[in-house]
C-alpha positions, 0 to 999 in steps of 0.5 A, spaced: 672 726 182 674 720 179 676 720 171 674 715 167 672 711 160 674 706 156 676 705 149 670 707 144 669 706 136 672 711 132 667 709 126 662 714 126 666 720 129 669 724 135 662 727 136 659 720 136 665 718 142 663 723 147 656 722 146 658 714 148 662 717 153 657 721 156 651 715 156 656 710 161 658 716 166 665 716 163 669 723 163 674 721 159 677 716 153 681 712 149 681 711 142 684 708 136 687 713 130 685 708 125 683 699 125 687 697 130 690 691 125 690 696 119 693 702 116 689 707 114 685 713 117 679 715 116 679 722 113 677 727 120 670 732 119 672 739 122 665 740 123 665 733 128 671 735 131 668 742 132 662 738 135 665 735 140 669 740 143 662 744 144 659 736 146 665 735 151 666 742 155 658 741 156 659 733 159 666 734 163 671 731 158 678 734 158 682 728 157 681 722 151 687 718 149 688 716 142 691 709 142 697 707 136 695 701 132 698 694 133 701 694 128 706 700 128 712 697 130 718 702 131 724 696 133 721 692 127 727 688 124 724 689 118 725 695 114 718 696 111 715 695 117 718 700 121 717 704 115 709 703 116 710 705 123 714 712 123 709 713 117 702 712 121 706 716 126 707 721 122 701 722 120 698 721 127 700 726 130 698 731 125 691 729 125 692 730 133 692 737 132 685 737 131 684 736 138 690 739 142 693 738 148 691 731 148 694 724 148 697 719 144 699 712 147 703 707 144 706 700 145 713 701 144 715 696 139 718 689 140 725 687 136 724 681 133 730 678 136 735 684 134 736 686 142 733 690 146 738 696 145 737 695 139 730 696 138 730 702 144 735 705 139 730 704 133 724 707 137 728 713 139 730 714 132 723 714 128 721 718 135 726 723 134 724 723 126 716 724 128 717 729 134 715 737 132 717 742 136 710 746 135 705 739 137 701 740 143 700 733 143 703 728 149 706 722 146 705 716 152 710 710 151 706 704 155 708 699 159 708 692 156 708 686 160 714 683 156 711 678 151 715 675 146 721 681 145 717 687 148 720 693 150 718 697 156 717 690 160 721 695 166 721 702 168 729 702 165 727 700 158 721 706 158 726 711 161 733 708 157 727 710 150 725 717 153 732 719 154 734 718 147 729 722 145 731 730 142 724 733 144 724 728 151 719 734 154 714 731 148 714 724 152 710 720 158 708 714 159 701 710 161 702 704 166 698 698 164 696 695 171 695 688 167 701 689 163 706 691 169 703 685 174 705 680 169 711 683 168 713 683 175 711 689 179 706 688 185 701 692 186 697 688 190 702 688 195 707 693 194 703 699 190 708 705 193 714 701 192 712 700 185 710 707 185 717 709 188 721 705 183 717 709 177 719 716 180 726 714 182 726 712 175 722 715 171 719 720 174 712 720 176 712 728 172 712 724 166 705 719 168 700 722 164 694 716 164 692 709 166 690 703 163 686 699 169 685 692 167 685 686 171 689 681 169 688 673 168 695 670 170 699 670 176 704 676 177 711 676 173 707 670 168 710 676 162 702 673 159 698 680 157 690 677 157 686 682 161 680 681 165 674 684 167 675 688 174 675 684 180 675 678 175 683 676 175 688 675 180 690 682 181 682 684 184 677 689 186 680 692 192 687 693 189 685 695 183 681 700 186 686 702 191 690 704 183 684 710 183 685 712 189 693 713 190 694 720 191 700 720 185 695 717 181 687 719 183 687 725 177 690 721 172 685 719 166 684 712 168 682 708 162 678 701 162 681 695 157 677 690 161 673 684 156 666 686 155 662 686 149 657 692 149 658 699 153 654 697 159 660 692 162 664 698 162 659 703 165 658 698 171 665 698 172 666 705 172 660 706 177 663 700 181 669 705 181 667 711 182 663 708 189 669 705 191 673 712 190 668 716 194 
């Protein structure tokens, strides 16, 4: 069975996103640990989360994806940026106990011109900082599609992070399909060979999730604006082809496609899963 969702608003709760999932037909899903933009979280309920475990065992939801904000920079140039950043993650990571064995995704950073080894140097250390040995939680670096000083616009960049990181068996990436076409990779006619790559490189063990977006730009255009499904130059079938590669079919695949309401993404996720019968 295909395992699928979106990301949902966290506003009113970790019950309140189970419910969401469940109303689309979704069996997994993504959210932000705080305001995408902002800084502080919200104070987490232990009756909500309690609520949810209960909710998500009934309805087949094992995997959900928590997502850092944007504005956690860890290769910031500036100091009281990075400071922010290791702080949110810090504390991100405690609040994840709250739902074990789970998932935290991150953009890796951008270096803001201080050079990629440099950045991947300044990741690896507040990664080294926030990491504990008792955390139950996976920690995923995305794959960035390059804009701007991005890192993790290569398979390299994401693998040179992971293996400065002390308690590397805490890590794992999530592969953006939109990210990783306009950073180059061709999924659309060379799928395993990109997949072939990842596990020479980094190693398809320490793939943990999947961001399933289409793409509005041409391949290699280094961009980064998603499309709905079948609506950018990556396309329906090869995108349903992502869900249905044996290395990849159980992985939690997370739809981050433009719409306005859930039911955009309930149509994708039934369009998928028929596809992936």
């Amino acid at each position: 069975m295909l395992n699928i969702g979106c990301h949902l608003s966290s506003s009113k709760g970790y019950e309140a996103m189970g419910k969401a999932a469940a109303s689309i037909d979704a069996t997994t899903f993504a959210f932000f640990t705080r305001n995408p933009r902002g800084g502080k979280a919200k104070a987490i309920d232990p009756e909500d989360v309690f609520a949810f475990h209960t909710f998500a065992a009934d309805h087949g939801i094992q995997t959900i994806v928590a997502h850092a904000p944007y504005t956690m920079n860890l290769a910031a140039a500036k100091g009281e940026t990075r400071e922010f950043g290791l702080a949110a993650l810090k504390d991100d990571l405690q609040r994840m106990e709250y739902t074990p064995g789970q998932l935290y995704n991150m953009h890796p950073g951008s270096h803001v011109k201080q050079g990629v080894d440099v950045g991947i140097q300044l990741i690896a250390d507040a990664l080294n900082e926030a990491l504990f040995p008792a955390q139950t939680t996976t920690v995923l670096l995305e794959t960035m599609a390059g804009k701007g000083t991005e890192i993790g616009r290569s398979f390299q960049e994401i693998r040179q992070i992971i293996d400065k990181v002390e308690l590397s068996d805490k890590m794992g990436v999530c592969l953006d399909t939109c990210h990783i076409w306009d950073g180059g990779y061709d999924i659309v006619g060379g799928l395993d060979g990109v997949l072939q790559e990842f596990d020479q490189v980094i190693g398809l063990d320490r793939l943990k999730a999947v961001h399933l977006n289409d793409s509005l730009n041409p391949r290699g255009s280094h961009k980064d604006r998603h499309a709905v499904i079948g609506g950018g130059e990556i396309g329906f079938e090869a995108l349903s082809a992502v869900t249905k590669h044996p290395a990849l079919r159980d992985l939690p695949f997370i739809l981050e496609t433009p719409h306005d309401d859930l039911r955009g993404y309930g149509a994708e996720i039934a369009r998928l899963k028929e596809a992936f019968l």
